[in-house]
C-alpha positions as CSV (number, residue, x, y, z in Angstrom):
1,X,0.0,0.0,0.0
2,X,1.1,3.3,-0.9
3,X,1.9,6.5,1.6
4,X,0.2,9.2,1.2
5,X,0.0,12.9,3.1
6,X,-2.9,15.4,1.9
7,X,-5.0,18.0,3.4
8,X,-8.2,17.2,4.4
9,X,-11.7,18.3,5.9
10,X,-13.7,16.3,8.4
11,X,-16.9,15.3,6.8
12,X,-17.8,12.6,9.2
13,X,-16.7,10.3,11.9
14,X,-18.0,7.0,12.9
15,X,-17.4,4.8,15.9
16,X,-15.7,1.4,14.7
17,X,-15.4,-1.7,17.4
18,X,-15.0,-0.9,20.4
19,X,-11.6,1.5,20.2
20,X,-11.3,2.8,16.5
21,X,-13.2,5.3,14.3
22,X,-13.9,5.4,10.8
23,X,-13.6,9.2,9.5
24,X,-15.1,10.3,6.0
25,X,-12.7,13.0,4.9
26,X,-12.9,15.7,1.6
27,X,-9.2,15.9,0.7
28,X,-7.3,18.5,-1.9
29,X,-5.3,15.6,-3.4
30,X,-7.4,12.4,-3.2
31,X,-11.0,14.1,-3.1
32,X,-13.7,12.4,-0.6
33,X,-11.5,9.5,1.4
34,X,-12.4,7.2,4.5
35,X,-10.0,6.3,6.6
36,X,-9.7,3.9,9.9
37,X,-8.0,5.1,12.9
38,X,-7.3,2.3,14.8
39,X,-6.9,2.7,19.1
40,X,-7.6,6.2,18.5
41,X,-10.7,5.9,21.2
42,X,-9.2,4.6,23.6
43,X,-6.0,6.3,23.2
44,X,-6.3,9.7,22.1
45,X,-3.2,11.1,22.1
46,X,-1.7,8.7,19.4
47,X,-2.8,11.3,17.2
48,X,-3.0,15.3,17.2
49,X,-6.1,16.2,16.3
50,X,-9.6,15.9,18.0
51,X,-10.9,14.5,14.3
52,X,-13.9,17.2,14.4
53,X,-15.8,17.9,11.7
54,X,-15.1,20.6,9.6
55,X,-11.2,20.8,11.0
56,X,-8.5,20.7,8.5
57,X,-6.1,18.8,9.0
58,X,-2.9,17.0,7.9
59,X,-3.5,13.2,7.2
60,X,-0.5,10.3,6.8
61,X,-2.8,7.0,5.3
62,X,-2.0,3.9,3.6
63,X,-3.8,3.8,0.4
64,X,-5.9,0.6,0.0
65,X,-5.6,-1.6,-3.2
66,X,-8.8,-3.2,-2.1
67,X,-11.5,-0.8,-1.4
68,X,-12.5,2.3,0.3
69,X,-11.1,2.5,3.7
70,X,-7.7,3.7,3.8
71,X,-5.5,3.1,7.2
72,X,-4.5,6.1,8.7
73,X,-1.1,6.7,10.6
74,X,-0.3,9.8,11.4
75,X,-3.2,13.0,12.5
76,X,-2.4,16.8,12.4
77,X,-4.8,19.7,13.3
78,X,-4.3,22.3,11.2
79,X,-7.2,24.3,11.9
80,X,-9.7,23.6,14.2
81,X,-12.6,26.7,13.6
82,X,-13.3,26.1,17.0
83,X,-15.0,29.7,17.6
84,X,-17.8,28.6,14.8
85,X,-19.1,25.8,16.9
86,X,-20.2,28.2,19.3
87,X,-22.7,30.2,16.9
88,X,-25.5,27.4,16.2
89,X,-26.7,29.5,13.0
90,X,-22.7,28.8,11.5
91,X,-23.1,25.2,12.9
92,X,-26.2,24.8,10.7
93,X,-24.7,26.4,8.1
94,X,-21.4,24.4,7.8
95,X,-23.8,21.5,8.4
96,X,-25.5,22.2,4.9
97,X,-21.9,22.3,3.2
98,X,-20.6,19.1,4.7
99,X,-23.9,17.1,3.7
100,X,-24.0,18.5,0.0
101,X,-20.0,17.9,-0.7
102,X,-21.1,14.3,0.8
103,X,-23.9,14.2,-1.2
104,X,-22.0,15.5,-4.3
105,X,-18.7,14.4,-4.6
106,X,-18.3,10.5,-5.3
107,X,-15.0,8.7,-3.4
108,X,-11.8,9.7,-4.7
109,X,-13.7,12.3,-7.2
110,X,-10.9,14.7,-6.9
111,X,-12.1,18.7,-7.1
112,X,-9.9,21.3,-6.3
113,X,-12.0,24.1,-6.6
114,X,-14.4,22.6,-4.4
115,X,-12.1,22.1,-1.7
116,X,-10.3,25.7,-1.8
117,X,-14.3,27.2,-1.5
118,X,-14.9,24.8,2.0
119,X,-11.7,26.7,3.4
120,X,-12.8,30.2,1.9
121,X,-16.3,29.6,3.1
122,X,-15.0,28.8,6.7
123,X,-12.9,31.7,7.1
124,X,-15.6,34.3,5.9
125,X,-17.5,32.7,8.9
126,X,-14.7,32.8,11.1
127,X,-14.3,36.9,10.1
128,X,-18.4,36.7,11.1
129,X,-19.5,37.2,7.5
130,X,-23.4,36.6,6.7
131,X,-23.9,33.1,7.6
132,X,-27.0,32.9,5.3
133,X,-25.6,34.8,2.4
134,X,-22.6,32.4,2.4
135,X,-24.5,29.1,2.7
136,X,-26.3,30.6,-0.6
137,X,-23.4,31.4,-2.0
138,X,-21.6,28.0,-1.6
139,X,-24.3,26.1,-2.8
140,X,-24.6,27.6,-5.8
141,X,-21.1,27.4,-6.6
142,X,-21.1,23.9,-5.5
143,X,-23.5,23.3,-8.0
144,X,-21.7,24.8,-11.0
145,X,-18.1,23.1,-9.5
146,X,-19.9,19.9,-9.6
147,X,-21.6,19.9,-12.9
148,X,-25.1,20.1,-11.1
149,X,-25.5,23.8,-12.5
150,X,-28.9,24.8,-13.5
151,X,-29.7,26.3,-17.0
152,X,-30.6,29.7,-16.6
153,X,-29.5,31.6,-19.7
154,X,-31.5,30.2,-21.8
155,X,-34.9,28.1,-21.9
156,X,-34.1,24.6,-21.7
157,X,-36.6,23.1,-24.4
158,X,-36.8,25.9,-26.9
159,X,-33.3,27.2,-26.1
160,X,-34.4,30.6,-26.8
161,X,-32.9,33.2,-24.8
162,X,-34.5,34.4,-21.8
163,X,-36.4,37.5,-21.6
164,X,-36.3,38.7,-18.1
165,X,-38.8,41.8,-18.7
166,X,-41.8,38.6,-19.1
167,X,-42.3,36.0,-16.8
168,X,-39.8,33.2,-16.4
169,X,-40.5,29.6,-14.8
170,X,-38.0,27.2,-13.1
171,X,-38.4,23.7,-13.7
172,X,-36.8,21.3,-11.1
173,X,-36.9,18.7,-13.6
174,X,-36.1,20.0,-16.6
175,X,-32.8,21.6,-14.7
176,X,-33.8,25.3,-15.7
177,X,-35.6,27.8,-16.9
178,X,-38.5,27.7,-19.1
179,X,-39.9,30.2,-20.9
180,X,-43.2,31.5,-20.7
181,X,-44.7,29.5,-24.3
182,X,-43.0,26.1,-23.3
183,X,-44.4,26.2,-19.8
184,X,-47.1,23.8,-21.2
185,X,-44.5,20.9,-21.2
186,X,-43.7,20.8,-17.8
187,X,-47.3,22.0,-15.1
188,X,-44.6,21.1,-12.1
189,X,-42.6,24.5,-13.0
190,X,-43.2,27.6,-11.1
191,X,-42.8,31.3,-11.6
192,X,-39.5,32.8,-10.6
193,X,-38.9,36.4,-9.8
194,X,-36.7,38.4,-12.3
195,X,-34.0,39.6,-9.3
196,X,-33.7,35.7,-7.9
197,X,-32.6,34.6,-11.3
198,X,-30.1,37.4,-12.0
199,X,-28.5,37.2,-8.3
200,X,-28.1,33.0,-9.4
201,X,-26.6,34.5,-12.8
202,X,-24.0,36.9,-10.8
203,X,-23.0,34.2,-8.3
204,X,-22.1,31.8,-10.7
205,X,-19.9,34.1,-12.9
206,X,-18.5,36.1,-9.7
207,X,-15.7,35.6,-7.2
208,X,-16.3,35.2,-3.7
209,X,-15.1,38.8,-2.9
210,X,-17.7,40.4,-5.5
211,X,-20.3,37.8,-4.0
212,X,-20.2,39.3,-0.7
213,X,-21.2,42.5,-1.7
214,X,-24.1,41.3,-3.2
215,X,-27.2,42.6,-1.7
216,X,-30.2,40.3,-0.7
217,X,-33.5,41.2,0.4
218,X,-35.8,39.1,2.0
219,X,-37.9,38.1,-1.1
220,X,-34.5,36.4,-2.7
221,X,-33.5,35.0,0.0
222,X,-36.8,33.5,0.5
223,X,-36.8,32.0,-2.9
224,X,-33.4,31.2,-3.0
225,X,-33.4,29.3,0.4
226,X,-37.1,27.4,-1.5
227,X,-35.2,27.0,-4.9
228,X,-31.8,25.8,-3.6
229,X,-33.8,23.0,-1.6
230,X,-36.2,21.7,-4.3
231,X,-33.6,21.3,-6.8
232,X,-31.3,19.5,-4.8
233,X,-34.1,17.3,-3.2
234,X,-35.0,16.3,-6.4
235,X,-31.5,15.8,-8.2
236,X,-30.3,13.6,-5.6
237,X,-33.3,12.1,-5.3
238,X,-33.2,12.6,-1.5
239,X,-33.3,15.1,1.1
240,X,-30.0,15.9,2.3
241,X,-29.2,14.4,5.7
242,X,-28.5,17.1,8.3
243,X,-25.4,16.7,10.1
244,X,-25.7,19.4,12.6
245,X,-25.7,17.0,15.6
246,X,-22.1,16.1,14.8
247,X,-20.8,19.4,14.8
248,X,-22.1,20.6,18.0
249,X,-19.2,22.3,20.6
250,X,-17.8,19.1,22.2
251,X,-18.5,17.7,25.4
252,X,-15.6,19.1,28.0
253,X,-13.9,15.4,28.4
254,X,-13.1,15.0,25.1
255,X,-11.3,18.4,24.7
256,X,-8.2,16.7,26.6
């Protein structure tokens, strides 16, 4: 088996036996990557990091041959965003992150670009950026980075251009917009309003720093927060699982 060292977010950690845990990491070099810590439960300090979610940290693992689960050596926080797990609106927030990039991302599916937004996403929060704007922002992105992007310049059965001065319609299932004469294809598809599609336009052509200054009003984010969850509900064919509980400040014995 071959040695390797990446960088790596915590997605997940799960109890193994009775002294090991399995942790579901999103690495820069290998992309999403599980890897067994053997001992590590019952002795703790044969690694240096807690293994929360959402730490980065340095990661030594043998690379399996055989299957998924990699065997992990060697454990090194990096960063621990420790001050975020105090705000519950940032917990939830990084919670929605983690589960899509789970969702998302298959094993080993390596995406840089995905990876460097986590980390940009987390220190916006950690400079106490909008939480919500953020979360919006990331999941569009994620979507485009992911090839999940939904078709918004053009109608997608007529592929006419878009007139954004007459009504425009958003079909989950169709993965865009429709305009207003092929609406009779697809009844599911509802109205969207002319400022939600052009703030979905400027995200996904935007950097992060032009993002933020991006002003929301209620109505958008409403229908943002409505649109972003339909789509993906019905792309992955799932709701996304919530993994706030994980993410939750630590109980005081297991900061030692």
């Amino acid at each position: 088996m071959a040695i390797c060292r990446t960088k790596a977010f915590v997605l997940k950690k799960f109890d193994f036996r009775e002294t090991s845990l399995i942790v579901r990491f999103f690495s820069e070099e290998f992309g999403k990557i599980s890897c067994l810590f053997k001992g590590v439960r019952s002795e703790p300090e044969k690694i240096a990091s807690r293994l929360e979610p959402f730490s980065l940290n340095e990661v030594i693992f043998y690379k399996s041959n055989k299957n998924e689960l990699n065997l992990a050596s060697q454990c090194d926080l990096i960063e621990g965003f420790d001050s975020l797990r105090a705000d519950l609106n940032k917990v939830y927030s990084i919670s929605s992150m983690l589960g899509l990039i789970d969702a998302l991302m298959q094993p080993e599916e390596v995406n840089v670009e995905t990876f460097g937004l986590l980390g940009d996403c987390l220190k916006l929060l950690n400079q106490n950026h909008d939480y919500q704007k953020i979360l919006f922002i990331f999941k569009i992105k994620m979507l485009t980075l992911s090839g999940f992007e939904p078709r918004i310049d053009s109608c997608v059965a007529c592929e006419e251009p878009i007139d954004y001065s007459q009504k425009a319609y958003f079909s989950s299932k169709c993965g865009g917009l429709l305009c207003p004469k092929c609406i009779k294809q697809e009844r599911s598809a509802r109205m969207i309003f002319r400022g939600t599609i052009a703030t979905l336009s400027f995200i996904q052509k935007n950097d992060l720093e032009s993002n933020l200054r991006l002003g929301l009003n209620n109505i958008i984010k409403k229908e943002l927060l409505s649109f972003l969850e339909t789509f993906l509900d019905y792309h992955l064919e799932k709701k996304l699982k919530n993994f706030q509980e994980q993410v939750l400040v630590p109980e005081p014995q297991n900061l030692k």
